[in-house]
Backbone bond lengths (Angstrom), bond angles and torsions (degrees), N, CA, C in turn:
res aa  C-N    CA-C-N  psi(-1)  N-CA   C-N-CA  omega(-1)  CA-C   N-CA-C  phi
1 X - - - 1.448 - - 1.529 107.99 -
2 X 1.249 121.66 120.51 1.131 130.39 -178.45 1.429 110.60 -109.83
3 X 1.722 105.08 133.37 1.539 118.93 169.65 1.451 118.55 -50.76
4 X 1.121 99.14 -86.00 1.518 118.87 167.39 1.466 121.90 -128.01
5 X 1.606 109.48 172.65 1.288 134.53 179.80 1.396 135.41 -128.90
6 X 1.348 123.74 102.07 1.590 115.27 -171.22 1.451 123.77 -87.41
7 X 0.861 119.18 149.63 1.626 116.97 150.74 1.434 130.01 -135.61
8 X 1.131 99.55 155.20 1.722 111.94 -172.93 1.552 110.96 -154.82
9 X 1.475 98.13 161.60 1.554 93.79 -154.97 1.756 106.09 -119.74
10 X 1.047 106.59 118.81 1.493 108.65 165.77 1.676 122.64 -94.82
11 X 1.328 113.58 133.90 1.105 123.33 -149.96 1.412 127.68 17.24
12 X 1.376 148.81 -82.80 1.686 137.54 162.66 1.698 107.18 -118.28
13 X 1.997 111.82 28.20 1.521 101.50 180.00 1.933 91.93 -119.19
14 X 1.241 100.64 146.50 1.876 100.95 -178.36 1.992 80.14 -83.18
15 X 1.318 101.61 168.50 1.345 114.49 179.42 1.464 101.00 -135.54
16 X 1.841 130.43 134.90 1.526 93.31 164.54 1.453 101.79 -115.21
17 X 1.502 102.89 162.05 1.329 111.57 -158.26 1.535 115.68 -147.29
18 X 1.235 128.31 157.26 1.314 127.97 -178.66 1.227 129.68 50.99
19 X 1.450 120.62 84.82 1.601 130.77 -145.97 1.799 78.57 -122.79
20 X 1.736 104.50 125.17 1.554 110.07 -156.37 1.859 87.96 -137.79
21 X 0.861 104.71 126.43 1.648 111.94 -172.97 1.579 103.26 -105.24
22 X 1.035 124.12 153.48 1.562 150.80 -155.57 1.739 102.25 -58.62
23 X 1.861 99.93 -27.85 1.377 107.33 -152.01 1.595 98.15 -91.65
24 X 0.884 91.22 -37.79 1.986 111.89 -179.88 1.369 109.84 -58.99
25 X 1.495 105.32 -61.86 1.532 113.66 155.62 1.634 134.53 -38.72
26 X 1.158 111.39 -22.04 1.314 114.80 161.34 1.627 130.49 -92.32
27 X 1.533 75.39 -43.90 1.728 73.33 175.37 1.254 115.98 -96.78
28 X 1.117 116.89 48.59 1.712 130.71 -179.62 1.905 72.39 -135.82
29 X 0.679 145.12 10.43 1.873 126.03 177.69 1.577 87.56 -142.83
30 X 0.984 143.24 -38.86 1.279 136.26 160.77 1.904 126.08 -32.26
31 X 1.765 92.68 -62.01 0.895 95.92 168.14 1.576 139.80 -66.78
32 X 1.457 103.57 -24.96 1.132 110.47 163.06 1.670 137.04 -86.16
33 X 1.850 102.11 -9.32 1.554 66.58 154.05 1.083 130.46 -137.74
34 X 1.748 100.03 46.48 1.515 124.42 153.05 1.715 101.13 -75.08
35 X 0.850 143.35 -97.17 1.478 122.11 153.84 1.306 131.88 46.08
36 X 1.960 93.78 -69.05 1.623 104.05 -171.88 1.698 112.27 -90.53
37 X 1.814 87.49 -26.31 1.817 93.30 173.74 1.163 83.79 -76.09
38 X 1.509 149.79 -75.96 1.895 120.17 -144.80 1.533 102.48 -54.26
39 X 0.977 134.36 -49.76 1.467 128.92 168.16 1.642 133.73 -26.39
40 X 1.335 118.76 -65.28 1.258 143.70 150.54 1.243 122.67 -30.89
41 X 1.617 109.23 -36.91 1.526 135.49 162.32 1.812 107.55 -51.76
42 X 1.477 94.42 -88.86 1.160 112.36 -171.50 1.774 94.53 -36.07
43 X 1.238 119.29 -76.68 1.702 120.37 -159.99 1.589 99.66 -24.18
44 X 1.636 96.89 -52.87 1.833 100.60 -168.27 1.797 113.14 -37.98
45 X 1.688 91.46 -52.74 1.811 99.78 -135.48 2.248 68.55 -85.61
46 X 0.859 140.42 1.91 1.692 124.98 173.74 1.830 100.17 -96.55
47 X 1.065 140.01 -49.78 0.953 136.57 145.38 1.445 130.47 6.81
48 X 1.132 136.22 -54.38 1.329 142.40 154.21 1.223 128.95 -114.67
49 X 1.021 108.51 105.96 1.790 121.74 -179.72 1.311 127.10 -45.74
50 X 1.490 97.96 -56.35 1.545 120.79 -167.03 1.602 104.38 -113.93
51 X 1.739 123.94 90.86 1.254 128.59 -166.71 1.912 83.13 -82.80
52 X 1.644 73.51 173.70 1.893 103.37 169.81 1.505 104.51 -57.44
53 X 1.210 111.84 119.26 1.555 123.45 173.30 0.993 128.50 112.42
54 X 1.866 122.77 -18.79 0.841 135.56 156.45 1.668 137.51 -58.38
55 X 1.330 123.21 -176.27 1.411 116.21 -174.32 1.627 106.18 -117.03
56 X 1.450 120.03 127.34 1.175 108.85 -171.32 1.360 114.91 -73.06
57 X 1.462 124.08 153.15 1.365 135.51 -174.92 1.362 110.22 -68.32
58 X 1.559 109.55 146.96 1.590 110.18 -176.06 1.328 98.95 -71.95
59 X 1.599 121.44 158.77 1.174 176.53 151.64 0.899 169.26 -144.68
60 X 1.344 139.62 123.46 1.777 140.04 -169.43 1.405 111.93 -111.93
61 X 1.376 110.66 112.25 1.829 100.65 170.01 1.944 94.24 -125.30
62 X 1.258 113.50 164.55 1.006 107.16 157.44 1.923 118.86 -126.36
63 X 1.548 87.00 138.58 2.110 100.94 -151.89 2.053 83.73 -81.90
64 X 1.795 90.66 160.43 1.209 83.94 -175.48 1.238 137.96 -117.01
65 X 1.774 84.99 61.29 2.008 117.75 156.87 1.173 97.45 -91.57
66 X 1.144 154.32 25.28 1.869 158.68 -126.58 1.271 110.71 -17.97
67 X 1.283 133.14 26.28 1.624 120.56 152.68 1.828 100.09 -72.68
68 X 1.360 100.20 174.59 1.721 125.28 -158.41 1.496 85.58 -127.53
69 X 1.906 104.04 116.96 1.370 121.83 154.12 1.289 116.50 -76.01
70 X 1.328 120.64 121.38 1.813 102.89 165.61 1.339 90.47 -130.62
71 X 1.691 114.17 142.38 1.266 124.99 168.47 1.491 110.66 -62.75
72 X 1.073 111.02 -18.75 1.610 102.50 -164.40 1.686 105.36 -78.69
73 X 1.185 123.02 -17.09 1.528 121.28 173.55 1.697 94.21 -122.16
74 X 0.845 142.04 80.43 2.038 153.09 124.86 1.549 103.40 -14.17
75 X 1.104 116.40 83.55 1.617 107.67 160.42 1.211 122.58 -84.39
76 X 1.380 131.17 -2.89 1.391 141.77 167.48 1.703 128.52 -87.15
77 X 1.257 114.90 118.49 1.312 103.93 174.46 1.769 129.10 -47.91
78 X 1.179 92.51 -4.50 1.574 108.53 166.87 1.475 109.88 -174.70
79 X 1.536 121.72 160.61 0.950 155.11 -155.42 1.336 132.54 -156.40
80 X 1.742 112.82 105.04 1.340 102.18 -172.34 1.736 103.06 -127.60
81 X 1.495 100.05 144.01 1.268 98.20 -156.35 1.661 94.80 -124.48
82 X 0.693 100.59 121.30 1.728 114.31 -171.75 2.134 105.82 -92.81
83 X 0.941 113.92 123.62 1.523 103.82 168.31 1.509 105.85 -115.72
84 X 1.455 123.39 147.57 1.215 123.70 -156.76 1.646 107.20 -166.24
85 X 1.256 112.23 173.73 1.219 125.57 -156.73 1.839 113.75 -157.56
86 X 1.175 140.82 82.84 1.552 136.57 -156.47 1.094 91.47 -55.58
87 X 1.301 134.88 -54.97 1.527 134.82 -157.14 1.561 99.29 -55.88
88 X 1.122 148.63 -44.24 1.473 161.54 -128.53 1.862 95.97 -102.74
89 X 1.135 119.49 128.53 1.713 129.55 -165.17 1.411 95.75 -94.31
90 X 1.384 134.08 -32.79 1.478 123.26 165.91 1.603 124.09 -57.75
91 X 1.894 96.13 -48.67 1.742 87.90 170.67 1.408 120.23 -86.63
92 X 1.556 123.79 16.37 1.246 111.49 160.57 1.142 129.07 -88.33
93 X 1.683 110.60 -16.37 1.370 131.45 166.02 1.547 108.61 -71.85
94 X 1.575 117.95 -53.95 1.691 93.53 178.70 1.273 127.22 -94.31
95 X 1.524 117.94 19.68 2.026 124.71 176.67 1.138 91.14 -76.71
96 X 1.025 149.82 -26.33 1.625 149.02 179.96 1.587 117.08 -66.92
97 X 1.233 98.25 -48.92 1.628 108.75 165.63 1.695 127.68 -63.19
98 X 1.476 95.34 -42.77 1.276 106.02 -171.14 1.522 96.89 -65.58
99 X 1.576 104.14 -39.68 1.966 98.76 -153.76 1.923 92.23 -75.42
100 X 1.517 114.75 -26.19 1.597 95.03 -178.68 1.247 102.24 -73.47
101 X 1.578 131.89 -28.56 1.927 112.69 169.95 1.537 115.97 -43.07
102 X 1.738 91.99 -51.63 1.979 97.52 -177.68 1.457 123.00 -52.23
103 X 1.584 92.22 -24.72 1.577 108.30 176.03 1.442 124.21 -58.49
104 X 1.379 96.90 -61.68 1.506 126.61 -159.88 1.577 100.46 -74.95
105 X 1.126 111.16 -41.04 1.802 121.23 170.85 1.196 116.76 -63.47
106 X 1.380 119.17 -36.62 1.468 121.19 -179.32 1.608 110.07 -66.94
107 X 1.282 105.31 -22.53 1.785 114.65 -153.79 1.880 93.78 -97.32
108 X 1.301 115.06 -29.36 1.482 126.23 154.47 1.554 137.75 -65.84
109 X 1.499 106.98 -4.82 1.138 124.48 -134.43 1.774 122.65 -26.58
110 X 1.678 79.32 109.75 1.566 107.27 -162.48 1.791 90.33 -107.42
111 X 1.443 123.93 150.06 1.262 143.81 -142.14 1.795 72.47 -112.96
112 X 1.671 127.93 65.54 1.424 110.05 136.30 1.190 130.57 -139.98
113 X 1.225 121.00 140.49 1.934 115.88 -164.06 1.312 98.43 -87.24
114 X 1.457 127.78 155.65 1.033 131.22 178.40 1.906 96.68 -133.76
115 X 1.486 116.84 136.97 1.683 136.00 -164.45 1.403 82.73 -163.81
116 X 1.931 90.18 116.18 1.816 129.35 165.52 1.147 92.29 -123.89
117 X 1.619 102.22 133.80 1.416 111.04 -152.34 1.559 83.70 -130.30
118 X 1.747 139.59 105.65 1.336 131.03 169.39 1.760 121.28 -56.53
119 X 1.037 89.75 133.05 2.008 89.39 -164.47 2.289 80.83 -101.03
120 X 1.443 80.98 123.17 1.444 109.14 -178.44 1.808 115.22 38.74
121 X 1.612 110.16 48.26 1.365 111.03 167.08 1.502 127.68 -125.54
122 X 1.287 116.24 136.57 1.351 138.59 -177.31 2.111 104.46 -39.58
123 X 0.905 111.39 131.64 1.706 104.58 174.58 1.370 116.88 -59.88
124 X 1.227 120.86 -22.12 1.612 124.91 -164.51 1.641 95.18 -102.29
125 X 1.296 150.42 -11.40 1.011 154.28 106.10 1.285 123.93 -22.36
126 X 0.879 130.93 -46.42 2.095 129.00 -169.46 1.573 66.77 -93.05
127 X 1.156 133.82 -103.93 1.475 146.04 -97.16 1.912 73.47 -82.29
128 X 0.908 164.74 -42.31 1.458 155.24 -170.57 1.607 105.92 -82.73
129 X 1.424 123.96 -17.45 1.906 117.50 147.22 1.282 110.35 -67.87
130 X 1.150 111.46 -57.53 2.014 118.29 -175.43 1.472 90.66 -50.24
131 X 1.303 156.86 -28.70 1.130 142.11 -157.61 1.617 104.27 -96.71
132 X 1.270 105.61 -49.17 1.468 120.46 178.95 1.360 110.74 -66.65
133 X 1.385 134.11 -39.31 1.570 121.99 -173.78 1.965 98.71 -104.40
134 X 1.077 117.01 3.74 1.976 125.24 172.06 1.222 74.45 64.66
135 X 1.553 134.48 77.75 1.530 116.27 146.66 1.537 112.13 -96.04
136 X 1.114 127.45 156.02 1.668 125.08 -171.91 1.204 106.65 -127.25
137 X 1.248 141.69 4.86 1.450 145.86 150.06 1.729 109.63 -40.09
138 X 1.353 111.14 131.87 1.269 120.52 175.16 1.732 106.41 -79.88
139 X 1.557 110.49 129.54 1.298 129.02 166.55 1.200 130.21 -100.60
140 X 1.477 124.10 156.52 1.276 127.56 167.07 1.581 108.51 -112.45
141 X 1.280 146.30 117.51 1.437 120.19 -179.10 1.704 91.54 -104.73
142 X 1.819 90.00 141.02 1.609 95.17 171.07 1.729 98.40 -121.58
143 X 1.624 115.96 151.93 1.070 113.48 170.75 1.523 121.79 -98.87
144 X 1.538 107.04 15.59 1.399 124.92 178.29 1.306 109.48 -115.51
145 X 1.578 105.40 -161.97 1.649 112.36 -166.31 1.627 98.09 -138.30
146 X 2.053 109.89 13.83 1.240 104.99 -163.70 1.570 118.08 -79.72
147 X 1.665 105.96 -16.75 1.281 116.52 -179.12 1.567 126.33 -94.20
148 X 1.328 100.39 -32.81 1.607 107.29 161.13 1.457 120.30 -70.93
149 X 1.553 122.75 -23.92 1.058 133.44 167.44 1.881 129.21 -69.73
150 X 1.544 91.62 -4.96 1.348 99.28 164.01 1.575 129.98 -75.94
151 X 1.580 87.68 -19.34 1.890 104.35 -158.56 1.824 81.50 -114.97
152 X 0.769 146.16 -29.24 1.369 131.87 -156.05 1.551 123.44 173.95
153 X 1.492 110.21 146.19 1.564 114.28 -164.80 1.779 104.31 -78.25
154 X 0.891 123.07 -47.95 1.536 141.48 -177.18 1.543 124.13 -146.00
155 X 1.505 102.45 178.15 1.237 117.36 -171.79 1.519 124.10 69.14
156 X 1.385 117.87 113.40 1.602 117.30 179.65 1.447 86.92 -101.38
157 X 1.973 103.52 -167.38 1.588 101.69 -52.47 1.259 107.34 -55.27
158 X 1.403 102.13 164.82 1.332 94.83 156.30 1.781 100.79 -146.00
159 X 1.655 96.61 153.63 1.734 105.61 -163.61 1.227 95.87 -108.40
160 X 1.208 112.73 161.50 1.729 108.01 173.84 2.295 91.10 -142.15
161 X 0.973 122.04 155.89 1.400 114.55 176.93 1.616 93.39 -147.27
162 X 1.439 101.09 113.72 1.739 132.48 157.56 0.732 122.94 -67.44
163 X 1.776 126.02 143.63 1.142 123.92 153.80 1.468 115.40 -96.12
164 X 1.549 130.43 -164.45 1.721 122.57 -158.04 1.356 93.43 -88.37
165 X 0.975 142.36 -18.93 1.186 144.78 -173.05 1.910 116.42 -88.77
166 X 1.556 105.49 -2.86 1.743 119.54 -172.74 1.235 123.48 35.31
167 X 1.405 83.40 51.44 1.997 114.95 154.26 1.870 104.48 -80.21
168 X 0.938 123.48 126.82 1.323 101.66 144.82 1.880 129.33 -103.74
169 X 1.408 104.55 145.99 1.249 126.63 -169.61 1.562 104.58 -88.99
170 X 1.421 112.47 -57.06 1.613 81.62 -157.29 2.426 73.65 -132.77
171 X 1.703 91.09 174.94 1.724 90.33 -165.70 1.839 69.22 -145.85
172 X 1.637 112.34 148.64 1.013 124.87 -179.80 2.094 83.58 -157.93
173 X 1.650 99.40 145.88 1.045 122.77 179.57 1.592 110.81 -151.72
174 X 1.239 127.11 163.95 1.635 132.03 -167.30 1.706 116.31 -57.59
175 X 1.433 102.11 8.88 1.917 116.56 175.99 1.658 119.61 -121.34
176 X 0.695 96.70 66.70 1.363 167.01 150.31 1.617 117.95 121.94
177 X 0.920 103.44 123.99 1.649 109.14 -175.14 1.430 102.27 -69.20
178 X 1.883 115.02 144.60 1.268 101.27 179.19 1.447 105.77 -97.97
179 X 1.838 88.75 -165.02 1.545 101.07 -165.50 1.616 100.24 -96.90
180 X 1.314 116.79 -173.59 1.492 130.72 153.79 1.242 120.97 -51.99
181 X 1.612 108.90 -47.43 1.717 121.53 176.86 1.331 111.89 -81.82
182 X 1.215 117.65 -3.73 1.530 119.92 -179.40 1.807 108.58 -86.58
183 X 1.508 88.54 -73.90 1.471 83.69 169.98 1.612 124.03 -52.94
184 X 1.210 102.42 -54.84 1.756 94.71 -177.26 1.735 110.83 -45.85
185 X 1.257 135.45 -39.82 1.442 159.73 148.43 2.072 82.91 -7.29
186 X 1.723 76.37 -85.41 1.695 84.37 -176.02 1.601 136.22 -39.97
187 X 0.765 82.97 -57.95 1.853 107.80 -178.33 1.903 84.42 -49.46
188 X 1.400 113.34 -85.23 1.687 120.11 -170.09 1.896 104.66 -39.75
189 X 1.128 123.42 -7.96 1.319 124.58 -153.71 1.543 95.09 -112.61
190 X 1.602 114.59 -21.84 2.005 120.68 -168.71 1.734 72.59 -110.27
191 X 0.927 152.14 -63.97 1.062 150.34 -165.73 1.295 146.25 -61.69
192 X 1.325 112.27 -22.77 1.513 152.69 -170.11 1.658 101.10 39.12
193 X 1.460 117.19 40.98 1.318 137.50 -174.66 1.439 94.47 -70.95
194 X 1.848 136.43 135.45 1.297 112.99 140.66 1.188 125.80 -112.72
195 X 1.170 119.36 159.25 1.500 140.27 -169.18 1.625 89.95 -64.85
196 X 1.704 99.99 119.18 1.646 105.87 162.59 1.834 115.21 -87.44
């Protein structure tokens, strides 16, 4: 039983050719999109470096109040470190969120630092958005990809929230972006902070 049948013509004779059966046909699409799922796989599990439970990678940036963050000394009972990009329409949608957590925490004063770290942006760029949307979150601008590239291959933003010890607890990336009540959730949950 044959699928199909082609023809094509060499010089003025038709030829027929390529007699493709139902079975061939499948597993010629079978195989491929086992293929595209192992693929799809891999992108996922390279994607994030530093899963839930892990210890975040050392680092030094300096945010631009000019003190020097280094993970390796955490003076905060938690720590959430946002990586971001202005150009990018997901983190312009959640810097807004994040900075009313930084807000709302500050006004509680709850023991957590917050470090947005620009993944490959110019300083006069970040610090001229922060001006334009009044965000008050402390930044680091990098003009590389060497520090976001510690935690992860792609995809902004993405948040990660520490505890003092640079465990991380919870990993959020642009699938599904969280909420206000999500993170704050989080943060009170690494923190055992409560909501006044």
């Amino acid at each position: 039983m044959y699928f199909c049948s082609m023809k094509y013509t060499i010089g003025n004779k038709y030829v027929k050719h390529l007699h493709v059966s139902r079975l061939h046909v499948m597993a010629i699409l079978l195989c491929g999109l086992l293929s595209v799922i192992g693929c799809h796989n891999d992108v996922v599990e390279e994607q994030n470096l530093i899963p839930v439970g892990s210890h975040v990678p050392s680092f030094e940036v300096k945010m631009n109040d000019g003190r020097i963050f280094s993970s390796d000394s955490l003076s905060a009972s938690t720590t959430v470190i946002v990586f971001f990009s202005t150009t990018c329409p997901d983190c312009r949608q959640e810097l807004p969120i994040v900075d009313a957590l930084h807000s709302s925490l500050l006004n509680n004063e709850a023991a957590v630092d917050f470090v947005c770290i620009s993944r490959a942006q110019a300083e006069a760029d970040v610090a001229a958005y922060w001006q334009e949307q009044g965000l008050t979150l402390p930044y680091s601008a990098q003009e590389n990809k060497r520090i976001f590239s510690l935690f992860a291959r792609s995809r902004i933003p993405r948040i990660y929230i520490v505890d003092a010890e640079g465990i991380v607890h919870y990993v959020h990336d642009d699938n599904p972006l969280p909420d206000f009540d999500t993170l704050e959730e989080e943060v009170r949950a690494t923190t055992n902070y409560d909501k006044k």
